[in-house]
C-alpha positions as CSV (number, residue, x, y, z in Angstrom):
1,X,-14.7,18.9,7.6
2,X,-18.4,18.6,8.3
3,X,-18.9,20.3,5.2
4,X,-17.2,17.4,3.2
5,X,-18.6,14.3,5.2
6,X,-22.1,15.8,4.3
7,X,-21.8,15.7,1.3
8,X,-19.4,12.1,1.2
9,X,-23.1,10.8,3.0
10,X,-25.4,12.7,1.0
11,X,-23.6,10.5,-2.2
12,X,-24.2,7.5,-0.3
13,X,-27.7,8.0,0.1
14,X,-27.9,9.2,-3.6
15,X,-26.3,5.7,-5.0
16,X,-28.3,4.0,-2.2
17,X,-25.1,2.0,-0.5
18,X,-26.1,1.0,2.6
19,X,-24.1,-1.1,4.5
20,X,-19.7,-0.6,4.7
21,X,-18.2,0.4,1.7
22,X,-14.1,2.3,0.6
23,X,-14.8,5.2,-0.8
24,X,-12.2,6.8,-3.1
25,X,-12.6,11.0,-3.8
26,X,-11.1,10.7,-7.6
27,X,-10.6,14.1,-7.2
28,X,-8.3,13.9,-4.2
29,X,-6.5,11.5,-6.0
30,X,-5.7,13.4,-9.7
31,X,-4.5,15.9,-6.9
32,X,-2.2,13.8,-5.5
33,X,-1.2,12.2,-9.1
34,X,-0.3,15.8,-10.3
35,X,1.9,16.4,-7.0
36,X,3.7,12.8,-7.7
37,X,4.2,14.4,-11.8
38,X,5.4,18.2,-10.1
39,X,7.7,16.7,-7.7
40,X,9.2,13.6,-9.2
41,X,12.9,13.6,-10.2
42,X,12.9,13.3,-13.7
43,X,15.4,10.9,-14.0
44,X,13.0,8.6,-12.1
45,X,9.7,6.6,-13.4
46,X,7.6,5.4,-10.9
47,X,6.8,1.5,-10.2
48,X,2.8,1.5,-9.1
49,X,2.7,-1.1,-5.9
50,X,-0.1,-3.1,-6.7
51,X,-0.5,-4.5,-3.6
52,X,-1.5,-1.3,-2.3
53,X,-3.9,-0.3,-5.5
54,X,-5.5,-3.5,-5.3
55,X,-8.1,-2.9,-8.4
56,X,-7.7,-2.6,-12.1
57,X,-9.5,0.4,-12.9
58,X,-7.6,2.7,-9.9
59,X,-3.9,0.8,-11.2
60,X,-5.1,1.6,-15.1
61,X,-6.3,5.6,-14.0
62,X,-2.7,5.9,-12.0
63,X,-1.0,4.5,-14.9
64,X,-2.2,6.0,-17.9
65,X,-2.2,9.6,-15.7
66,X,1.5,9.3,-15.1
67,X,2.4,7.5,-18.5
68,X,4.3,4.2,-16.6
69,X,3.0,0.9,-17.3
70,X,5.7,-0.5,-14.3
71,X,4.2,-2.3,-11.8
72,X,5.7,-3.8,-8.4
73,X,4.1,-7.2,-7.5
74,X,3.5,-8.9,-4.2
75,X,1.2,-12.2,-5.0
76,X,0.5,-14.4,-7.8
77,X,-3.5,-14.1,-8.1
78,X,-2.5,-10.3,-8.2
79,X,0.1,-10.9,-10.7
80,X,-1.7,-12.8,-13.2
81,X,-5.0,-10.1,-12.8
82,X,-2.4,-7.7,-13.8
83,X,-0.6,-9.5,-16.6
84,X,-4.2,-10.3,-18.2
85,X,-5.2,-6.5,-18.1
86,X,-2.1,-4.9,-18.8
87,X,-0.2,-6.2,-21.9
88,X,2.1,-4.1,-21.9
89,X,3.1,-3.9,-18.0
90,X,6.5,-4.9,-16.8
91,X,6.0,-6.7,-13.3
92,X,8.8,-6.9,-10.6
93,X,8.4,-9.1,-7.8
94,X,8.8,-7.1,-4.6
95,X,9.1,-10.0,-2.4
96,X,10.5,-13.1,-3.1
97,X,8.8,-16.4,-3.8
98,X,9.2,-19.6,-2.7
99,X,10.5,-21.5,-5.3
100,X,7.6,-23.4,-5.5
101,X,4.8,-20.9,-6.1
102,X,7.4,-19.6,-9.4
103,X,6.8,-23.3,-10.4
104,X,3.3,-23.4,-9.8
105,X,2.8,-20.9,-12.2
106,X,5.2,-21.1,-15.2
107,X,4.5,-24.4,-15.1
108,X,1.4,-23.8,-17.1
109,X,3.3,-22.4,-20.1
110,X,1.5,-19.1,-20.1
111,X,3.7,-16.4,-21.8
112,X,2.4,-13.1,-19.8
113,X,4.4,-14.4,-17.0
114,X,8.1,-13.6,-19.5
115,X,7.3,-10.2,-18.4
116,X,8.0,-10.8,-14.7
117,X,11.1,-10.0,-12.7
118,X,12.1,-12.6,-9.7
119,X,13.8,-11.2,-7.1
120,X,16.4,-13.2,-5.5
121,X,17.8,-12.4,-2.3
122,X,20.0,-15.3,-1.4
123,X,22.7,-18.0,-3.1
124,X,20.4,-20.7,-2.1
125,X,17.1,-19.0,-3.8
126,X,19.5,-18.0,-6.8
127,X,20.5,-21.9,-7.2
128,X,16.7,-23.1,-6.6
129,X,15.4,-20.7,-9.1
130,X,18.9,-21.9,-12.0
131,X,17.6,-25.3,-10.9
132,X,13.8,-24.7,-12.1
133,X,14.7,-22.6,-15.5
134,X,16.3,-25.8,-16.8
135,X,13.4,-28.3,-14.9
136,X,10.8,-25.8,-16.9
137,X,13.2,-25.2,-20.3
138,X,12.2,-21.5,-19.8
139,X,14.4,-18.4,-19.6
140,X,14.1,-16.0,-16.4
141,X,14.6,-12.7,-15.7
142,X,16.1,-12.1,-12.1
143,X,16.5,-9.0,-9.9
144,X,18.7,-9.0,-6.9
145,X,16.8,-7.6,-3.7
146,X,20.1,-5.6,-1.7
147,X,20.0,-4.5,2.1
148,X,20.5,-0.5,2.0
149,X,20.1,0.0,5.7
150,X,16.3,-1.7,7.0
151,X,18.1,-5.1,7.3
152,X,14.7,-7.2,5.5
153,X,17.0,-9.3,4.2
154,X,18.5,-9.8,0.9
155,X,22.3,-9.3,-0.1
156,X,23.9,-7.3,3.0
157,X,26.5,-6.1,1.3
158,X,28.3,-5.5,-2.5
159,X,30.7,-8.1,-1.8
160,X,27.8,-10.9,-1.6
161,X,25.9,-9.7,-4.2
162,X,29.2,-9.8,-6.0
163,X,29.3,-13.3,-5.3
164,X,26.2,-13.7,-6.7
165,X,26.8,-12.3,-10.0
166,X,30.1,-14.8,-10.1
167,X,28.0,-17.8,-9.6
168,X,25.3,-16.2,-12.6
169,X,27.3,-17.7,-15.7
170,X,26.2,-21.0,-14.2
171,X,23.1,-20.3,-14.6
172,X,22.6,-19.6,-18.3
173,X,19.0,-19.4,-18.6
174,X,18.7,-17.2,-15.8
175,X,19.1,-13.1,-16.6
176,X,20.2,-10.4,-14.0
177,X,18.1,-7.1,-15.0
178,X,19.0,-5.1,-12.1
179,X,18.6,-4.7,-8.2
180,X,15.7,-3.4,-5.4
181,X,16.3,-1.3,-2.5
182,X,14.0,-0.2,0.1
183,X,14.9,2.3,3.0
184,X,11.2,2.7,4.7
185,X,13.5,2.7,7.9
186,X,14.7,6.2,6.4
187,X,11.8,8.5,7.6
188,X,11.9,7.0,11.4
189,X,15.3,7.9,12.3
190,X,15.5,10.0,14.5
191,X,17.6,12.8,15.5
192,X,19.8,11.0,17.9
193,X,21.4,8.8,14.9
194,X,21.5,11.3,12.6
195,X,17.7,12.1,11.4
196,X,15.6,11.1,8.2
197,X,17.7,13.0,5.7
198,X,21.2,11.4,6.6
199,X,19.3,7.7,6.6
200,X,18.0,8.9,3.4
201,X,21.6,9.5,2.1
202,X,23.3,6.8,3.4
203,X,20.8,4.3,1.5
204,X,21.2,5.5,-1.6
205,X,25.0,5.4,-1.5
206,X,25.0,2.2,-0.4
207,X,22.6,1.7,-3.4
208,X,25.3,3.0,-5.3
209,X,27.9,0.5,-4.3
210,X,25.7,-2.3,-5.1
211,X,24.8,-1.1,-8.5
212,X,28.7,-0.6,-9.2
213,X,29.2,-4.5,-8.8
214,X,26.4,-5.0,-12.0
215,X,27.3,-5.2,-15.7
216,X,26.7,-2.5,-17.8
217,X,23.9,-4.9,-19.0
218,X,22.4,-5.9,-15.8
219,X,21.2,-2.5,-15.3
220,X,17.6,-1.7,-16.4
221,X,15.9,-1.6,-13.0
222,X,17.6,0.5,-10.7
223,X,14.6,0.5,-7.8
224,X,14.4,2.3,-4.7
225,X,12.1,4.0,-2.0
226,X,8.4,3.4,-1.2
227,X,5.7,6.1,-1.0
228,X,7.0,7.5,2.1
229,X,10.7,8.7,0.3
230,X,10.1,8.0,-3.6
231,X,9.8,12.2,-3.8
232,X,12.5,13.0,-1.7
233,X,15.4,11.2,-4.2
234,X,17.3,13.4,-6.4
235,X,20.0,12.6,-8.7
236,X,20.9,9.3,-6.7
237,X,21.6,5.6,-9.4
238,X,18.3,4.9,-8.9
239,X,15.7,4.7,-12.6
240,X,12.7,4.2,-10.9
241,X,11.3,4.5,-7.2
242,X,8.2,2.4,-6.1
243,X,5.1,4.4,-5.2
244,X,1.5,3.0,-4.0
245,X,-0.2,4.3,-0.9
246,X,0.4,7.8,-1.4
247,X,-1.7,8.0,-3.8
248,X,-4.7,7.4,-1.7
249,X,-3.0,8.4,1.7
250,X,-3.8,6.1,4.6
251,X,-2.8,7.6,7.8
252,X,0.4,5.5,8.2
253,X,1.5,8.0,5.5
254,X,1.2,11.4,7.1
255,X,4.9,11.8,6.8
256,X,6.6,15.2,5.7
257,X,7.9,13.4,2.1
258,X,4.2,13.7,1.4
259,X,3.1,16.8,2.4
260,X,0.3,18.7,0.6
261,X,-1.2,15.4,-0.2
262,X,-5.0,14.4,0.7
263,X,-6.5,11.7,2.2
264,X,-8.7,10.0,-0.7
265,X,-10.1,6.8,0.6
266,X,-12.6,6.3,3.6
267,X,-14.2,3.6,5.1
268,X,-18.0,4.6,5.1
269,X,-20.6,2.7,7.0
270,X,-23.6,3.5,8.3
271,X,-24.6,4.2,12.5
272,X,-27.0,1.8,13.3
273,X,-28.0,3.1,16.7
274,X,-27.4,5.9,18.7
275,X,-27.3,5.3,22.8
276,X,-26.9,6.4,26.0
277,X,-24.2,3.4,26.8
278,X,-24.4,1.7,29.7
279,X,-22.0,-1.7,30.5
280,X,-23.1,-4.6,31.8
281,X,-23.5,-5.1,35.1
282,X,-25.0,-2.2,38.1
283,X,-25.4,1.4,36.4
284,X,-23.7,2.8,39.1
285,X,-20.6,1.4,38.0
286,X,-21.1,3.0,34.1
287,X,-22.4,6.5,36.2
288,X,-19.1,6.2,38.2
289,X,-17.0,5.5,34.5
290,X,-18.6,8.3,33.0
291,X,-17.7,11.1,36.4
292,X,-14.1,9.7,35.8
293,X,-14.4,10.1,31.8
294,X,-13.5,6.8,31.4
295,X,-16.9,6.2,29.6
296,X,-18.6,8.2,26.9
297,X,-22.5,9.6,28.4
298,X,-23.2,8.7,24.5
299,X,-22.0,7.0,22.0
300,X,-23.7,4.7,18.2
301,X,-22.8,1.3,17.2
302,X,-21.4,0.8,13.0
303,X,-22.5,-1.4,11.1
304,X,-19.5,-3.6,11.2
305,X,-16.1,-2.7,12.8
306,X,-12.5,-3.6,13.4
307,X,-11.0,-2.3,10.6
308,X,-7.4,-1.1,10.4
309,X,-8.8,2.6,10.2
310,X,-8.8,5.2,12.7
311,X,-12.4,7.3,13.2
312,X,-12.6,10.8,11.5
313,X,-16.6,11.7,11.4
314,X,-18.9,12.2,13.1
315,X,-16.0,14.5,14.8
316,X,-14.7,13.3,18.0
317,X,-16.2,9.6,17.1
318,X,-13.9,7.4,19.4
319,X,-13.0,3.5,20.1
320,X,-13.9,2.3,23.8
321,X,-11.4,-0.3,25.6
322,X,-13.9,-0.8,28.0
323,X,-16.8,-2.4,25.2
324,X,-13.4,-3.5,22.9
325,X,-13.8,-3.6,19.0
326,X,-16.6,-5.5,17.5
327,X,-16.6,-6.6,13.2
328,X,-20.5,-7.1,13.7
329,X,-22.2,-4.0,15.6
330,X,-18.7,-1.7,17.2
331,X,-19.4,1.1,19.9
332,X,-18.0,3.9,19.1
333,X,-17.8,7.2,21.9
334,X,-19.3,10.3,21.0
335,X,-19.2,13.9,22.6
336,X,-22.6,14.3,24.5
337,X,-23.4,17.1,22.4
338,X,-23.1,15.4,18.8
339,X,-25.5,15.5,16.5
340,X,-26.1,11.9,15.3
341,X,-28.9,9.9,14.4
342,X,-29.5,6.3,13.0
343,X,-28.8,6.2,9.1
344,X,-26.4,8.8,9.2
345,X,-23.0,7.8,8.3
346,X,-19.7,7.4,9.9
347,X,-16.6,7.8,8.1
348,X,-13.0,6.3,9.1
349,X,-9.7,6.5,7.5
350,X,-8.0,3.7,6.6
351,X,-4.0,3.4,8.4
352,X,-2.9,1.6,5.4
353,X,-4.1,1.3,2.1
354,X,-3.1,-2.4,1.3
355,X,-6.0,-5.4,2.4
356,X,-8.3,-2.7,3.7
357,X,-9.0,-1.6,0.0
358,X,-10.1,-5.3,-1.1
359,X,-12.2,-5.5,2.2
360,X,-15.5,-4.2,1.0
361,X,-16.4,-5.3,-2.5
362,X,-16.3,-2.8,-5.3
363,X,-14.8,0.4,-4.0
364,X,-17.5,3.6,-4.9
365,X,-15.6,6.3,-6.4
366,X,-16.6,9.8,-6.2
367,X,-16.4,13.0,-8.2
368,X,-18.1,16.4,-8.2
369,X,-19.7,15.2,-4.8
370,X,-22.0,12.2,-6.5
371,X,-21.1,8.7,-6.7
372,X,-20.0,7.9,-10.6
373,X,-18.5,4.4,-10.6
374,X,-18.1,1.3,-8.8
375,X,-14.6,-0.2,-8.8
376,X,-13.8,-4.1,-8.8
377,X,-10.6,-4.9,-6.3
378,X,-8.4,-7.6,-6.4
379,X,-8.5,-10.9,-4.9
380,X,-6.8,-10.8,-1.3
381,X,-3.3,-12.0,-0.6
């Protein structure tokens, strides 16, 4: 591990970035690309999550690698970046919108936006969204969001979504292209109530009861799972599964649907100063602290802090409750023996790859141990 963070800082140094910055190993992530090709179900195409790719250039690499220009969409600013750079992509909301922010948008007449999917997950949102097709004079393609087991919300069961589809043909300029399912409760089941795999199972036939109730015609998406159990689907009614973290493997992700994946974005800042921390107030009461080991003998402060990330280098780097988290100068512990000096860098590893990408400017990518290109993200929802 040193091995790698020494050469992770000796890029840094070489591209002169000096102050916090997301690194993404390229490398690490045409690895995990190629174990997302080898282990996908091919029956399945894979829906890129942009609101966990945040940036155009890593979206268009993931894309053209895997040969799916599908994209699942969270935000309109994120949206209409997509639609600009992507001609071709197919965008599927995977939340749904207020009625309102739909407007806000179509209202401008732009025709990149006839290439996005609505989900609707209730009567009322199906009726508000009938309502502004014939306000706008536009047509709008719909997607039914259906409740497989985490209980998020949309239709709970075939018979309401069947109700749904009845109330459709009143509706004539809106146009059912299929359903969403997500079962991210799946992997955090535990044994008691029958495990992961059974969860796993039980979603997708519920999936499959859903899909029954659709036409022939309202068919084409077919979504399920998330990065955490888009590999582990075989031969269910699902077309395409929704994948987005995995690729660069926060630590929320360290599940066994991924294994054999590497982590490929850091958060890399650089140690400002290296101390022999004392709290404020009498030293006895730090000297006491650190006899107990409930205070580090030494420890650095980042440049900047409290970032959803956990510390990974220098090894054995740790938060202190008793100093708290800072986003200006944070203490971090060290082991008294560490070798660490101002300008050297620490390196922490994001828990989730969604807001924490878009946190830091362009994102430096690496390859063959040097820095090669700088990144621009995506605004932040």
């Amino acid at each position: 591990m040193s091995a790698y963070f020494a050469t992770l800082s000796q890029a840094l140094k070489q591209a002169d970035i000096f102050q916090p910055c997301l690194l993404l190993d390229r490398d690490r992530l045409d690895s995990n690309i190629a174990l997302v090709k080898a282990r996908l179900d091919p029956g399945l195409a894979v829906r890129l999550v942009d609101k966990s790719l945040a940036c155009l250039p890593l979206l268009s690499h993931i894309g053209k690698t895997l040969g799916t220009d599908r994209l699942m969409t969270f935000h309109p600013p994120i949206s209409e970046a997509v639609l600009k750079a992507f001609p071709d992509a197919d965008l599927l909301y995977g939340k749904p919108m207020p009625v309102g922010a739909a407007r806000a948008v179509l209202s401008r007449g732009d025709v990149a936006w006839s290439r996005v999917r609505w989900l609707i997950d209730t009567q009322e949102r199906l009726a508000e969204y009938g309502a502004l097709s014939i306000e706008l004079d536009i047509e709008l393609r719909v997607a039914f969001e259906i409740d497989v087991g985490l209980h998020r919300g949309g239709f709970a069961s075939p018979e309401t979504l069947s109700k749904a589809l009845s109330a459709l043909p009143a509706h004539k300029r809106l146009h059912c292209q299929g359903v969403m399912a997500y079962e991210a409760h799946a992997p955090h089941i535990p044994g008691l109530f029958g495990g992961p795999a059974k969860a796993l199972a039980q979603a997708s036939e519920r999936a499959a009861a859903f899909v029954a109730r659709l036409g022939m015609d309202q068919r084409r998406i077919l979504n399920i799972g998330g990065s955490k159990t888009a590999l582990l689907h075989h031969g269910g009614i699902a077309n395409e599964v929704s994948m987005g973290s995995a690729f660069v493997l926060p630590s929320d992700f360290d599940t066994p649907g991924l294994d054999g994946f590497l982590p490929a974005a850091f958060i890399a800042t650089p140690i400002l100063k290296v101390v022999e921390p004392m709290l404020p107030g009498p030293p006895a009461v730090s000297r006491l602290l650190q006899a107990l080991g409930r205070f580090p003998r030494k420890g650095c402060y980042l440049y900047g802090g409290k970032w959803m990330a956990e510390p990974i280098f220098p090894e054995g780097m740790k938060t202190n409750g008793l100093l708290g988290l800072s986003s200006n100068q944070q203490f971090m512990g060290l082991p008294a023996n560490a070798i660490t000096r101002p300008g050297d860098y620490a390196f922490l590893r994001p828990t989730q790859s969604e807001a924490v990408l878009q946190q830091f400017g362009p994102i430096a990518v690496l390859s063959q141990g040097k820095i090669v290109d700088r990144w621009p993200v995506l605004p932040m929802m």
